[in-house]
C-alpha positions as a printed NumPy array, in Angstrom:
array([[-15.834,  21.646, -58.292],
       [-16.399,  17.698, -58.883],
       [-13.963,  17.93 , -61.259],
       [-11.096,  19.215, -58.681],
       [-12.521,  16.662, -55.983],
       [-11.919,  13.875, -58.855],
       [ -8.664,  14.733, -59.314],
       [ -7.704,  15.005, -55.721],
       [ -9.173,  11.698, -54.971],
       [ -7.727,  10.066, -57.944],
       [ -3.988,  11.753, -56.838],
       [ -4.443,   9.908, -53.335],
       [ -3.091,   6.866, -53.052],
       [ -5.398,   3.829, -52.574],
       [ -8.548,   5.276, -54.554],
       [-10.032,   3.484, -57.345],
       [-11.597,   5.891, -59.753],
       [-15.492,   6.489, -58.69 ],
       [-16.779,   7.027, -62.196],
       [-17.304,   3.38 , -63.741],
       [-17.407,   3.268, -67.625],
       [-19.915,   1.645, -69.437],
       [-20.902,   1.735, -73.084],
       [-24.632,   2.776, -72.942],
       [-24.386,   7.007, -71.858],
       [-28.193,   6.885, -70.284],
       [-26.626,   6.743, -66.776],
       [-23.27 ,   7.708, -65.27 ],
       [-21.971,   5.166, -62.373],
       [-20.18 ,   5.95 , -59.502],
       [-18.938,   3.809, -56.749],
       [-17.717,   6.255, -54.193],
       [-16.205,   5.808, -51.008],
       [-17.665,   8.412, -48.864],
       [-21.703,   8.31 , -50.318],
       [-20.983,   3.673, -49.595],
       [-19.31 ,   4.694, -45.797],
       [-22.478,   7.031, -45.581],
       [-25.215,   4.065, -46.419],
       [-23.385,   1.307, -44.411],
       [-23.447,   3.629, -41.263],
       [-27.339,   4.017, -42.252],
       [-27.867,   0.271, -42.283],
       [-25.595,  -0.902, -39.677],
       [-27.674,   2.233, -37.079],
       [-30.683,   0.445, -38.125],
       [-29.833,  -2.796, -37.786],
       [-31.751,  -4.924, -34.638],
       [-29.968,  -6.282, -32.708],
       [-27.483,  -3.872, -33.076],
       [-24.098,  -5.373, -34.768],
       [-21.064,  -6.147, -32.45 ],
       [-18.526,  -3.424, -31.442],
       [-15.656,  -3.247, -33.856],
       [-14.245,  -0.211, -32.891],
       [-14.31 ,   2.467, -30.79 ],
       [-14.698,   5.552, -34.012],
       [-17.446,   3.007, -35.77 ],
       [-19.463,   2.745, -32.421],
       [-19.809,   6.61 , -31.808],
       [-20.392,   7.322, -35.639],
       [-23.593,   4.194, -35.569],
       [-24.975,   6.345, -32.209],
       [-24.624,   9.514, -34.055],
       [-26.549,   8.314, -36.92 ],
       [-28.831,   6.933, -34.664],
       [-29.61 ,  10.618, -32.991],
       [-29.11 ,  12.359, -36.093],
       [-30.537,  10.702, -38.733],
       [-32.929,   7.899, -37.167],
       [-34.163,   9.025, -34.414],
       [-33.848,  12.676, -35.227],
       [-36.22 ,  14.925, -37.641],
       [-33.754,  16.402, -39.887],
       [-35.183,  17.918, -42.9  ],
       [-35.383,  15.608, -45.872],
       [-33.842,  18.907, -47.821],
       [-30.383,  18.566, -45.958],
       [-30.374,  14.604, -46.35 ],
       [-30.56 ,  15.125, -49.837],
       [-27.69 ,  18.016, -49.823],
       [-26.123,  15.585, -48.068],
       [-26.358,  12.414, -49.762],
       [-25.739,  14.936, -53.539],
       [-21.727,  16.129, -51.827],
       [-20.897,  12.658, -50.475],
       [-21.425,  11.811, -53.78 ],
       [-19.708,  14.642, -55.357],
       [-16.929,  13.942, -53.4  ],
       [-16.487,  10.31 , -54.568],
       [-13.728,   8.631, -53.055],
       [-11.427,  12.238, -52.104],
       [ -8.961,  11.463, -49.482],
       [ -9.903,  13.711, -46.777],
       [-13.306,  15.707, -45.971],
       [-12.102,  18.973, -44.898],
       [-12.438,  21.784, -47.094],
       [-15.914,  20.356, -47.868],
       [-17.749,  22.38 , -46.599],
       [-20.134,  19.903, -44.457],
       [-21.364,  20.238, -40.967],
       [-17.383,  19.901, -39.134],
       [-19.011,  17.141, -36.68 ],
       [-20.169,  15.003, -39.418],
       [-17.088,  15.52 , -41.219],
       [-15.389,  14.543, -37.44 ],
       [-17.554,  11.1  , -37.209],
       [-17.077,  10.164, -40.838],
       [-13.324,  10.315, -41.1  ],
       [-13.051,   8.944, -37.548],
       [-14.498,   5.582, -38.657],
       [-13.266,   5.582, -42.575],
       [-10.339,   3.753, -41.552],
       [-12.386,   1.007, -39.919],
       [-14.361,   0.883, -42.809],
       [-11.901,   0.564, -45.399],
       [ -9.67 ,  -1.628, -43.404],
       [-12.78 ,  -3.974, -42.972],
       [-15.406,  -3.778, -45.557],
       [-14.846,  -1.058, -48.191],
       [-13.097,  -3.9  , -50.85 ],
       [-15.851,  -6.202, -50.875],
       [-18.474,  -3.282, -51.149],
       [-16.338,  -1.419, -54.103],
       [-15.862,  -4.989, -55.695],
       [-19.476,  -6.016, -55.395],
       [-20.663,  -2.421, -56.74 ],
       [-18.676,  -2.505, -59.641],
       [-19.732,  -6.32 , -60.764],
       [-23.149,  -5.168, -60.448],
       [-22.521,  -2.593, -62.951],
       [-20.818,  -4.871, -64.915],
       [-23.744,  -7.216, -65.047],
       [-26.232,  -4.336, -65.749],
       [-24.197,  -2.974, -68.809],
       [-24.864,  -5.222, -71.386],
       [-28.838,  -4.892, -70.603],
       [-28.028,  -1.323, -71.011],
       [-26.518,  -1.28 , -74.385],
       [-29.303,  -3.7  , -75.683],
       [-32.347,  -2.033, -74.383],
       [-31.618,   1.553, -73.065],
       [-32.543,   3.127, -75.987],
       [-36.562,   1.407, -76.944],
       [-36.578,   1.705, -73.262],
       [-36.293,   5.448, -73.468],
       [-38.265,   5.803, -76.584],
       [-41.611,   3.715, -74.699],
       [-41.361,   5.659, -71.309],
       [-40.637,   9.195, -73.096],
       [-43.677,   8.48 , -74.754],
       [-45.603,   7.141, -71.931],
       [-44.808,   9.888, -69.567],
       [-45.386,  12.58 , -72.424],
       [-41.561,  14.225, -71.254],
       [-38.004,  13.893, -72.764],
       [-35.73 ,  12.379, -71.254],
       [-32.82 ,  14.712, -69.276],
       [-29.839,  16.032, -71.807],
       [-27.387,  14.246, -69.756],
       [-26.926,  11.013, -68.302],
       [-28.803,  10.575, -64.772],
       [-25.969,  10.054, -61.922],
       [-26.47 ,   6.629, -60.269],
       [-24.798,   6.488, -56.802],
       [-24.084,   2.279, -56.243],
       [-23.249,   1.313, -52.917],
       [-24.077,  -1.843, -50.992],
       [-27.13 ,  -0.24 , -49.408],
       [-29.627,   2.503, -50.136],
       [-32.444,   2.472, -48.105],
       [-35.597,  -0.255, -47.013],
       [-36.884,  -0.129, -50.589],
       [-33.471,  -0.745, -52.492],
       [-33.232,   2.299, -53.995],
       [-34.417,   6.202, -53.912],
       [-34.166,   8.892, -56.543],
       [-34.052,  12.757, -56.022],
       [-34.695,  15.89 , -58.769],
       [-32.685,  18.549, -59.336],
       [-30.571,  17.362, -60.363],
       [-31.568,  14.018, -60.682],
       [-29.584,  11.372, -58.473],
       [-30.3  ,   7.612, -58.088],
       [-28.706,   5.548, -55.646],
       [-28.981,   1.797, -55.795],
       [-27.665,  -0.932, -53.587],
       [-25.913,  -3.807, -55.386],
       [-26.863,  -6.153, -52.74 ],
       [-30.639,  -5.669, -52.581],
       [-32.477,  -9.081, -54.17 ],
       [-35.004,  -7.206, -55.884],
       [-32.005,  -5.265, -57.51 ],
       [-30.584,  -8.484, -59.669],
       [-30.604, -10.294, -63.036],
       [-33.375,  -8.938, -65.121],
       [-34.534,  -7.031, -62.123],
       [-32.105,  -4.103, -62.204],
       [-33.181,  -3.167, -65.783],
       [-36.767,  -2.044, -64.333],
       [-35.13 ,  -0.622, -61.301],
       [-32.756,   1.571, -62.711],
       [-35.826,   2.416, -64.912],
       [-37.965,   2.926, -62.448],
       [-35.63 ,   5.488, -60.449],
       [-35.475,   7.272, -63.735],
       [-38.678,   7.414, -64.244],
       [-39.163,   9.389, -61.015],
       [-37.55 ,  12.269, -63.813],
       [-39.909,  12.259, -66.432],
       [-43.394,  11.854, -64.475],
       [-44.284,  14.916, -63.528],
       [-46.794,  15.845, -66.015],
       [-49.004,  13.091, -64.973],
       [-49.019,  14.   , -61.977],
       [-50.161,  17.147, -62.665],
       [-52.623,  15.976, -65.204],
       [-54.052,  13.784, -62.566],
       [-54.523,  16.474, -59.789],
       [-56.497,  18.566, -63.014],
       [-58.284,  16.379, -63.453],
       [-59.48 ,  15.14 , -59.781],
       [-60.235,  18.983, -59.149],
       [-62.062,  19.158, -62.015],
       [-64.182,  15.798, -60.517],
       [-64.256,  16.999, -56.9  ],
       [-61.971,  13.724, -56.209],
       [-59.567,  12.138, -54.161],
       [-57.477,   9.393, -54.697],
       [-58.476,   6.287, -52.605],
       [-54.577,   6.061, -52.175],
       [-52.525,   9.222, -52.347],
       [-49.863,   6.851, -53.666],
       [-51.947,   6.217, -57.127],
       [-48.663,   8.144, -59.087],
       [-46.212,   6.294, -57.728],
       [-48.488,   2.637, -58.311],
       [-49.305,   4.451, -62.068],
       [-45.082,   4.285, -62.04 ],
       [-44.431,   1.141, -60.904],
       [-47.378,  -0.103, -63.685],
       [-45.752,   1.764, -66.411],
       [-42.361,   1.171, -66.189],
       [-42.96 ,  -2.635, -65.066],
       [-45.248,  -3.142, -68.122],
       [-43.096,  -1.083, -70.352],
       [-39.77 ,  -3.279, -69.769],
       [-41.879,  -6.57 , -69.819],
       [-42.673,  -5.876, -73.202],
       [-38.718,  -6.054, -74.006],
       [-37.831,  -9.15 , -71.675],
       [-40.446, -11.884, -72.114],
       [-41.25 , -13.578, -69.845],
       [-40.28 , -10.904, -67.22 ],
       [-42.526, -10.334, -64.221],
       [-43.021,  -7.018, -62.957],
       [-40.973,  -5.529, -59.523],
       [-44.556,  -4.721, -58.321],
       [-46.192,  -8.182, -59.363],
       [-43.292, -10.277, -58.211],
       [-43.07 ,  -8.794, -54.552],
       [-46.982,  -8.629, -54.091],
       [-47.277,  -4.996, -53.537],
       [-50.696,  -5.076, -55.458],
       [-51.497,  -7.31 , -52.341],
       [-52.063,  -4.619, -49.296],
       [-52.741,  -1.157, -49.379],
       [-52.873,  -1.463, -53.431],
       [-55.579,  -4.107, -53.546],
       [-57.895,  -3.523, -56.931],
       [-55.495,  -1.134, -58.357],
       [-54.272,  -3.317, -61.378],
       [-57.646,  -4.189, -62.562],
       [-58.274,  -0.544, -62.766],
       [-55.189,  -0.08 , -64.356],
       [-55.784,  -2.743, -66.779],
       [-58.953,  -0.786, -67.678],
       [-58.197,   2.631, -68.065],
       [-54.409,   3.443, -68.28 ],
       [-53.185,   0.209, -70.229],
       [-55.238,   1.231, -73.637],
       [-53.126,   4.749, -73.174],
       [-49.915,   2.465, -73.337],
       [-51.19 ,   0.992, -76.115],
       [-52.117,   3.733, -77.749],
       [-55.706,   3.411, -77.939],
       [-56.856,   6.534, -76.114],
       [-54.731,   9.997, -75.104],
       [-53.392,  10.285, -71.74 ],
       [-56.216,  12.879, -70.551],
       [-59.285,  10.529, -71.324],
       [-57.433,   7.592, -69.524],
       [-56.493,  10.081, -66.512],
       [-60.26 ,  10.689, -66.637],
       [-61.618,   7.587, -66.498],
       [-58.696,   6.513, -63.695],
       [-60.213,   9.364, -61.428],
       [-63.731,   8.217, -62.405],
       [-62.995,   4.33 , -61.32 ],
       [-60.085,   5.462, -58.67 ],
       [-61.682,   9.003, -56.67 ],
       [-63.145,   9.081, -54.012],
       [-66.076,  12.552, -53.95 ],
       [-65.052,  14.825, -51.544],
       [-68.274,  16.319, -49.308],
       [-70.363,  19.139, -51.01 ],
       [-69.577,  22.181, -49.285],
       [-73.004,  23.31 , -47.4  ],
       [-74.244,  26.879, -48.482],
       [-74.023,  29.76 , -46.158]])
């Protein structure tokens, strides 16, 4: 099926090819028309004050994301079935036949036109130098990159290259991952997504992949201890501390995403002490990941009440 929605887009007129080369085969890159139109809608609904009319077909498409997607509680399942056929369908010329909801596929090729007439170029251009500017990273540190966070995370890394979605925006964080299959999409025009900065990103979003026996190690083991995290959140921080510490070993002088935007700060406060203590020695290889997963619940838990006898 992508295949024939390739081919269609790439017989329309006017369509760069989606797919965007590179030399390093540990991610595939797409900058696709419909999954960019998609996130600019997002951003642009969001945005406060709201931007100025351009048109009447991109005004009722922004209040339609608005009710549908902002304001409304659609199932995170069908945004991601969503966001996974935009992207399958790249940069085709028309929508129909694709088997999305017919009013979304209404809104969305109602206000293509204004997009492409108005913004599309710079958004395609700027994806693609992005890319560009990752590349080289790639094809010099993709592979110990893999080799450390296989390691770390105890799980190889997926057969085939991870899809990576670029568009101008993604979402507040500056980029999101789903499973199954796994699907990144990054925006090229995020700050915390440039330079040295979109190695660990891309990184990071992969990682998302390959974590998922921690994460069951650690709810083992804080079952086991009659624990809670103080922070439900400690997988994800034990993510952004891995991945950040694992690429700053390959680019000196780097500072880590979560360091360098002071998310260690607020609700994380303490955490990389405790980090430094008990899972850094398993990066170095000093202890196995289930005593450092112990003593992290030890330092990190919280004892849940002791049930009362009947």
């Amino acid at each position: 099926m992508k295949a024939t929605w390739l081919a269609l887009a790439l017989a329309s007129g006017g369509f760069a090819q989606a797919i965007v080369p590179v030399s390093d085969k540990t991610f595939e890159f797409r900058s696709g028309f419909w999954i960019n139109l998609d996130r600019f809608l997002y951003e642009q609904a969001l945005a406060d004050p709201a931007p100025a009319a351009v048109a009447p077909e991109w005004t009722a498409a922004l209040d339609y994301y608005r009710k549908k997607f902002i304001k409304g509680s659609q199932p995170s399942g069908e945004i991601v079935e969503l966001h996974d056929r935009l992207s399958d369908l790249e940069s085709v010329a028309s929508l129909k036949g694709s088997n999305l909801d017919p009013e979304l596929i209404a809104i969305l090729e109602a206000a293509a036109p204004v997009y492409r007439a108005r913004w599309w170029a710079a958004h395609d251009q700027g994806n693609r130098a992005w890319i560009r500017a990752v590349s080289p990273m790639l094809s010099k540190y993709s592979p110990d990159l893999k080799k450390d966070l296989v390691k770390a995370y105890a799980t190889a890394w997926p057969s085939m290259p991870i899809r990576v979605d670029v568009s101008e925006y993604a979402d507040w964080a500056g980029a999101y991952t789903t499973i199954d299959p796994s699907h990144i999409t990054i925006s090229s025009a995020a700050k915390s997504n440039q330079g040295d900065a979109a190695l660990e990103m891309l990184f990071h979003e992969a990682s998302h992949t390959i974590i998922q026996k921690v994460r069951d190690t650690m709810g083992a083991e804080a079952q086991t201890q009659n624990k809670l995290y103080r922070n439900r959140d400690l997988w994800h921080i034990i993510l952004f501390y891995t991945t950040g510490e694992i690429v700053r070993e390959h680019l000196k002088g780097y500072v880590p995403y979560a360091f360098k935007n002071n998310l260690y700060d607020g609700r994380w406060q303490g955490v990389p002490e405790i980090l430094e203590k008990d899972w850094k020695p398993y990066l170095d290889g000093k202890v196995d990941m289930t005593t450092a997963i112990r003593r992290l619940i030890v330092d990190y838990g919280v004892d849940l009440p002791t049930k009362a006898k009947p």
